[in-house]
C-alpha positions in Angstrom: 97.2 12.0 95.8 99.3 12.9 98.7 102.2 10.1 100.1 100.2 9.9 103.5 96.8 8.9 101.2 99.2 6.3 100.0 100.9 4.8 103.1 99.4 2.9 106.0 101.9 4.5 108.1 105.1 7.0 108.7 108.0 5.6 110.0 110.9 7.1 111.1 114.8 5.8 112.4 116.4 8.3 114.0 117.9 10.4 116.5 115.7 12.7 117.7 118.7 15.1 119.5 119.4 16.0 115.5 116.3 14.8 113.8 113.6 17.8 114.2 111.4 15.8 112.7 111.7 12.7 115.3 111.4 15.0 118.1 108.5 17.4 116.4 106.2 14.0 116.2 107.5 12.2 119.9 108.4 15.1 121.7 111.5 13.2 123.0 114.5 13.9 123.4 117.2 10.9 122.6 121.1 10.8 122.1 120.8 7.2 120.6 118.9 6.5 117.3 115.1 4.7 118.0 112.2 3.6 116.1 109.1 6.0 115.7 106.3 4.9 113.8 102.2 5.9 113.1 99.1 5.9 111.3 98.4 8.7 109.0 94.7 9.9 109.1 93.2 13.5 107.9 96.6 15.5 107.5 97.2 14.2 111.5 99.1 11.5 113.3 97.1 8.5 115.4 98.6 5.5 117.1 101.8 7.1 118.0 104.1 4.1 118.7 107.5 4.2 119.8 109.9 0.9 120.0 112.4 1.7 122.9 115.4 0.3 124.5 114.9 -1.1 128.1 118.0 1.9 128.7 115.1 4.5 127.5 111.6 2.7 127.8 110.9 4.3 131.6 112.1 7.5 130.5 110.0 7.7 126.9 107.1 6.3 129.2 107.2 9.4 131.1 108.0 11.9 128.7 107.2 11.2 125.2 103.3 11.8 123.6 103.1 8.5 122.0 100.5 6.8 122.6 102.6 3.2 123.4 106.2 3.1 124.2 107.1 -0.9 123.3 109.7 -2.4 124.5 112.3 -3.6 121.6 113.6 -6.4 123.8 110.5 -8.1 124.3 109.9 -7.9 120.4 113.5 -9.1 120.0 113.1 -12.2 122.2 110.1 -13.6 119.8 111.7 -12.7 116.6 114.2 -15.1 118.5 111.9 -17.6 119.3 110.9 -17.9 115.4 114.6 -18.9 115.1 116.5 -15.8 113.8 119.5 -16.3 116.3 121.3 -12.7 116.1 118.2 -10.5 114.8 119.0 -7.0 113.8 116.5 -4.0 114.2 114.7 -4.6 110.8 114.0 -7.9 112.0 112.8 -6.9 115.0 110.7 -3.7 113.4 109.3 -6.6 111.3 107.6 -8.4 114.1 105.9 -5.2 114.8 104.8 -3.9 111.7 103.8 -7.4 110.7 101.7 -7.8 113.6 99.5 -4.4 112.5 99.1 -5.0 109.1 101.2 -1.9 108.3 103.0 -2.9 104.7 103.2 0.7 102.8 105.7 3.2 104.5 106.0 6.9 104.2 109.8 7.7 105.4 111.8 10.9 105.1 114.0 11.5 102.4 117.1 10.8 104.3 116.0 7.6 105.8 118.8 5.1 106.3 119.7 3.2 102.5 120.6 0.0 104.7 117.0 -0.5 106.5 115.3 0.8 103.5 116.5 -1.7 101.4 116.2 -4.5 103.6 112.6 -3.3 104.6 112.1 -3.8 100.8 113.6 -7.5 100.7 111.4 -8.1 103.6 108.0 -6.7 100.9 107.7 -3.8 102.2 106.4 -0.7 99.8 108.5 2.2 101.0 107.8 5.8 99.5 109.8 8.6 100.3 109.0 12.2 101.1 111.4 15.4 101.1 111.1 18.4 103.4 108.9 19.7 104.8 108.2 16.1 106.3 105.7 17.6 108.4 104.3 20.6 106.7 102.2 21.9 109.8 105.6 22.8 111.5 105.9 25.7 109.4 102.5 27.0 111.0 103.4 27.2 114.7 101.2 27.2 117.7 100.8 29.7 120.5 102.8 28.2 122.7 105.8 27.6 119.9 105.5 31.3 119.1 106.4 31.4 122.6 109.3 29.5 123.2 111.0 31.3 119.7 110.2 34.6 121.8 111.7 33.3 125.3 114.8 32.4 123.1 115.1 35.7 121.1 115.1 37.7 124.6 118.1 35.5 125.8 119.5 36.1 122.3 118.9 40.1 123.0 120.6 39.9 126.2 123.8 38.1 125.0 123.9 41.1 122.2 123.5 44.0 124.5 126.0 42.8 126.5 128.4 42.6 123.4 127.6 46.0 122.1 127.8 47.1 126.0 131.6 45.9 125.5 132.1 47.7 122.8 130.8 50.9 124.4 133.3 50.9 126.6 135.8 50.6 124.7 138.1 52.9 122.9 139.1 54.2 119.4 143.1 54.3 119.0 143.8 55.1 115.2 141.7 52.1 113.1 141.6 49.6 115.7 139.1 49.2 119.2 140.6 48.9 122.4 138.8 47.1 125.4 140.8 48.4 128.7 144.0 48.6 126.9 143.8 45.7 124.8 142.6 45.0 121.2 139.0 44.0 121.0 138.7 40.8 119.1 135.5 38.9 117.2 136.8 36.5 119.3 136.2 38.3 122.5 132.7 39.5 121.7 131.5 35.9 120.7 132.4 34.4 123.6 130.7 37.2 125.9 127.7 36.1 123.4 127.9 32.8 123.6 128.6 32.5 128.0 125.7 34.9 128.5 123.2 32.5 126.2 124.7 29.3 128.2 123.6 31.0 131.3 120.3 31.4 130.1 119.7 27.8 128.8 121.0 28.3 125.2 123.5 27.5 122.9 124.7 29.0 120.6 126.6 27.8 117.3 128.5 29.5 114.8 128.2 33.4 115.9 129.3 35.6 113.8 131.1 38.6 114.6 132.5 39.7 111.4 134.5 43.4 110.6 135.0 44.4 107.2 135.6 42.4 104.4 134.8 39.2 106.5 131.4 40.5 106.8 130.6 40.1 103.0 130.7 36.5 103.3 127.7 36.3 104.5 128.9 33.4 106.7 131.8 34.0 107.5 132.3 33.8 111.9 135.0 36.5 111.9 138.5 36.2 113.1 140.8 38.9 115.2 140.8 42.3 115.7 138.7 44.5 114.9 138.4 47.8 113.6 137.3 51.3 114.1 135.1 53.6 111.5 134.0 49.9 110.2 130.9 47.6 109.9 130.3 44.8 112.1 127.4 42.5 111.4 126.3 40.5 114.2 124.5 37.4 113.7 123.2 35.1 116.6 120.9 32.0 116.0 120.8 30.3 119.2 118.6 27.0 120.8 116.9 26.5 124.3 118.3 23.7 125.8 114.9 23.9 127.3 112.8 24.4 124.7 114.8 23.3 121.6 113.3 26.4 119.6 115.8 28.7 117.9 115.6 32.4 117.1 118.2 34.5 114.8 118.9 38.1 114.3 121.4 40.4 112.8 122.6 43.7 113.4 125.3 46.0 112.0 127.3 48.6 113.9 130.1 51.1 113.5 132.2 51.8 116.2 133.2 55.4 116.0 132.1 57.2 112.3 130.4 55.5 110.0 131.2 57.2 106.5 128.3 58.3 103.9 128.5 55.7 101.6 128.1 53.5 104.9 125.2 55.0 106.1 123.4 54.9 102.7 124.1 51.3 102.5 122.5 50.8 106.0 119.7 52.6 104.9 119.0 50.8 102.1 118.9 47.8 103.9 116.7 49.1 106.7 114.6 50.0 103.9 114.6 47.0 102.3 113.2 45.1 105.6 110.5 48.0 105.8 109.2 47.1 102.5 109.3 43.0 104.1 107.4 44.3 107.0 104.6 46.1 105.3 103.8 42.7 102.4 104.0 40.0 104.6 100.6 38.8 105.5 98.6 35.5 104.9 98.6 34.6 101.1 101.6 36.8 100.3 104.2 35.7 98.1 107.4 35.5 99.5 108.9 35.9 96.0 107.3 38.8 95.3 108.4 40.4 98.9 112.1 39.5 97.6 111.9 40.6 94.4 110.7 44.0 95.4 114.0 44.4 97.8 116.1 43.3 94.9 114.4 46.4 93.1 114.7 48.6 95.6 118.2 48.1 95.8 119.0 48.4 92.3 117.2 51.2 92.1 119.7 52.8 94.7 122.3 51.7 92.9 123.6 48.6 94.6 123.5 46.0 91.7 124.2 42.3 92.2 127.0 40.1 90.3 130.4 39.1 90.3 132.4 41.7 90.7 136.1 41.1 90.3 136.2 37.3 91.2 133.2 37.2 94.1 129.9 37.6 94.3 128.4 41.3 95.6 125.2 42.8 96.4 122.3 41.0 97.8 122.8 37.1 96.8 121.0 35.9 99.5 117.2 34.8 100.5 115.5 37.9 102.6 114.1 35.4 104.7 113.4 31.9 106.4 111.0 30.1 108.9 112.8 28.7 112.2 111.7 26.5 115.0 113.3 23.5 115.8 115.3 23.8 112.9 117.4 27.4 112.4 116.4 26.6 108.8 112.8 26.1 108.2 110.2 26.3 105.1 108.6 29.0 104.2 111.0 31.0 102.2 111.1 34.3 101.5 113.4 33.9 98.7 113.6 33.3 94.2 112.0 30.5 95.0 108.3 30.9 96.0 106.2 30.3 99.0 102.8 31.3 99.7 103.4 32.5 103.2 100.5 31.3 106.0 98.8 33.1 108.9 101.0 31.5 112.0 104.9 31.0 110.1 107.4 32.8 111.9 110.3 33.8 109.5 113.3 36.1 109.5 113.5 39.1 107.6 117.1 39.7 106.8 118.1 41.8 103.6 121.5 42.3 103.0 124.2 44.4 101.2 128.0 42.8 100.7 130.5 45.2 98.5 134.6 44.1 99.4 136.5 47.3 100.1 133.3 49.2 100.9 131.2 47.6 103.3 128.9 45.4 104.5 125.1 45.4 106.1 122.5 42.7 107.2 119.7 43.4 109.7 117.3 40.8 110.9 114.4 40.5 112.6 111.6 37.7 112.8 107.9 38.3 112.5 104.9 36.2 113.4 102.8 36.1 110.0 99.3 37.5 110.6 95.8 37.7 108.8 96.3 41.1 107.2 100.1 41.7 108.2 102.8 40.5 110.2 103.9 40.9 114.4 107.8 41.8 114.9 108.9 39.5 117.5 112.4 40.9 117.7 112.6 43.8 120.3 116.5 44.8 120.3 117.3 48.5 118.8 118.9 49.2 115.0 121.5 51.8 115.4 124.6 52.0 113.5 126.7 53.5 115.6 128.3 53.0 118.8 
């Protein structure tokens, strides 16, 4: 029986500016923690009912889907008039639930220990439920496919304009000169990151990452970097607007890129080829990973540690986004039957110290019989 069967409602503490969740089910946006709670019927949500602050009520009012916006105060003021002088937000939560009969609780895993517990002093059955919370996030609607795409051209943008930096600049001996002056990761992620702020997104951790750096996989890069060399690019911004992400990664050479480079990138951009032509409705991600990892041993690019650090492809090929940057499904070791209407990344990737590194990602849009690439921007190793 599934937690929902169980519960006579969800109820979530939160705040929604960092709780995907919270804002997937209100469609409000918060910087203070508030109370969201509803009644669980067919796989859906009825009775939306948010418990507001008189700082937020007018505002949630306006802009939120629930279907009653209360106002904690008022519910403060009886739990008062019972005679609980200095009641806290259980107690106040209490007078609510109490009032609808609602007793059994589905809450996320990471609901707070302190209300939980007093919830349970109080009678209250609580059960807990891990990700996915909401399992139809992972299949989007038209208009979330959407807002990922409006984000992904701004995130296209903010890379052209990088790589458009880099054309212009120079080779002198190993290292890349921008009108006289060394060319840092530094310098590229903050053309990446101003040009996605003045398109309504930010942007978090960017990588920019030259040689070695680039084989850890997250690893932001740091100084100057250098000619004849990799550089993997990796930018996962959010709309301020729409609060959807979108992610891709691309790998460049300014100046030559050597053969055992270009075999590497190959492999990769063959890899992702083999992603492209599985993934479908009903197809298992594991499966779609597996076959990479066997392409790319086949080439001759095992996996292990290799003097002290891992190398080769130790990484998922792929993961859903949306309001999160990490989303189910999984395109991974671990197995997901992927669904007409996910969006996930496809992002195979090759790490060997002293060699070289390559990741290239795109996202597609999971169809009936195969998959839509929603990332437009051009692979081409060098510059």
């Amino acid at each position: 029986m599934n937690p929902e069967e169980q519960t006579d409602a969800i109820l979530i503490i939160a705040t929604s500016e960092t709780d995907s969740n919270l804002y997937y089910a209100t469609h409000f946006l918060a910087p203070d923690p508030f109370i969201f709670f509803a009644t669980p019927k067919g796989g859906s949500l009825r009775e939306r009912v948010l418990l507001m602050s008189d700082l937020e009520i007018d505002r949630a009012r306006k802009e939120s889907c629930a279907d009653q916006v209360l106002s904690y105060s008022e519910s403060e003021e009886q739990v008062k008039r019972r005679g609980v002088l200095k009641p806290g937000l259980v107690d106040v939560l209490d007078e609510v639930l109490y009032a609808r009969g609602l007793r059994r609780l589905l809450v996320p895993a990471t609901f707070p220990l302190e209300y939980g517990d007093r919830l349970r002093d109080l009678g209250y059955l609580l059960l807990t439920k891990s990700e996915p919370f909401f399992e139809e996030r992972a299949v989007k609607t038209p208009q979330e496919v959407e807002a990922i795409q409006e984000t992904q051209r701004h995130t296209e943008e903010a890379v052209e304009a990088a790589f458009e930096m880099l054309r212009q600049s120079e080779v002198r001996g190993d290292g890349i000169y921008f009108r006289g002056k060394p060319l840092s990761s530094e310098n590229l992620k903050q053309v990446i990151n101003v040009k996605l702020m003045e398109r309504g997104c930010v942007a978090q951790h960017t990588i920019v990452a030259c040689g070695d750096d680039a084989c850890d996989p997250h690893n932001q890069g740091s100084g100057p970097l250098k000619a004849d060399q990799p550089i993997i690019f990796d930018v996962f911004p959010r709309s301020m607007h729409s609060r959807y992400f979108a992610d891709m990664s691309r790998t460049v050479v300014k100046g030559r890129a050597s053969q055992a480079q270009k075999a590497l990138y190959q492999a990769v951009s063959d890899g992702q080829e083999i992603a492209f032509g599985q993934i479908k409705d009903g197809a298992s991600g594991r499966e779609i990973h597996q076959q990479i990892c066997r392409l790319f041993e086949q080439r001759g690019f095992s996996t292990g540690v290799m003097n002290g650090r891992m190398q080769g492809f130790f990484h998922g090929t792929g993961h859903g986004l949306g309001l999160d940057i990490h989303e189910p499904p999984r395109i991974s070791k671990v197995d997901w039957i992927l669904k007409k209407g996910e969006v996930v990344t496809v992002e195979p990737g090759l790490y060997y110290p002293g060699s070289g590194a390559v990741r290239i990602e795109d996202m597609v849009l999971v169809g009936e019989s195969g998959c839509t690439n929603l990332t437009r921007f051009p692979k081409i190793l060098e510059l």
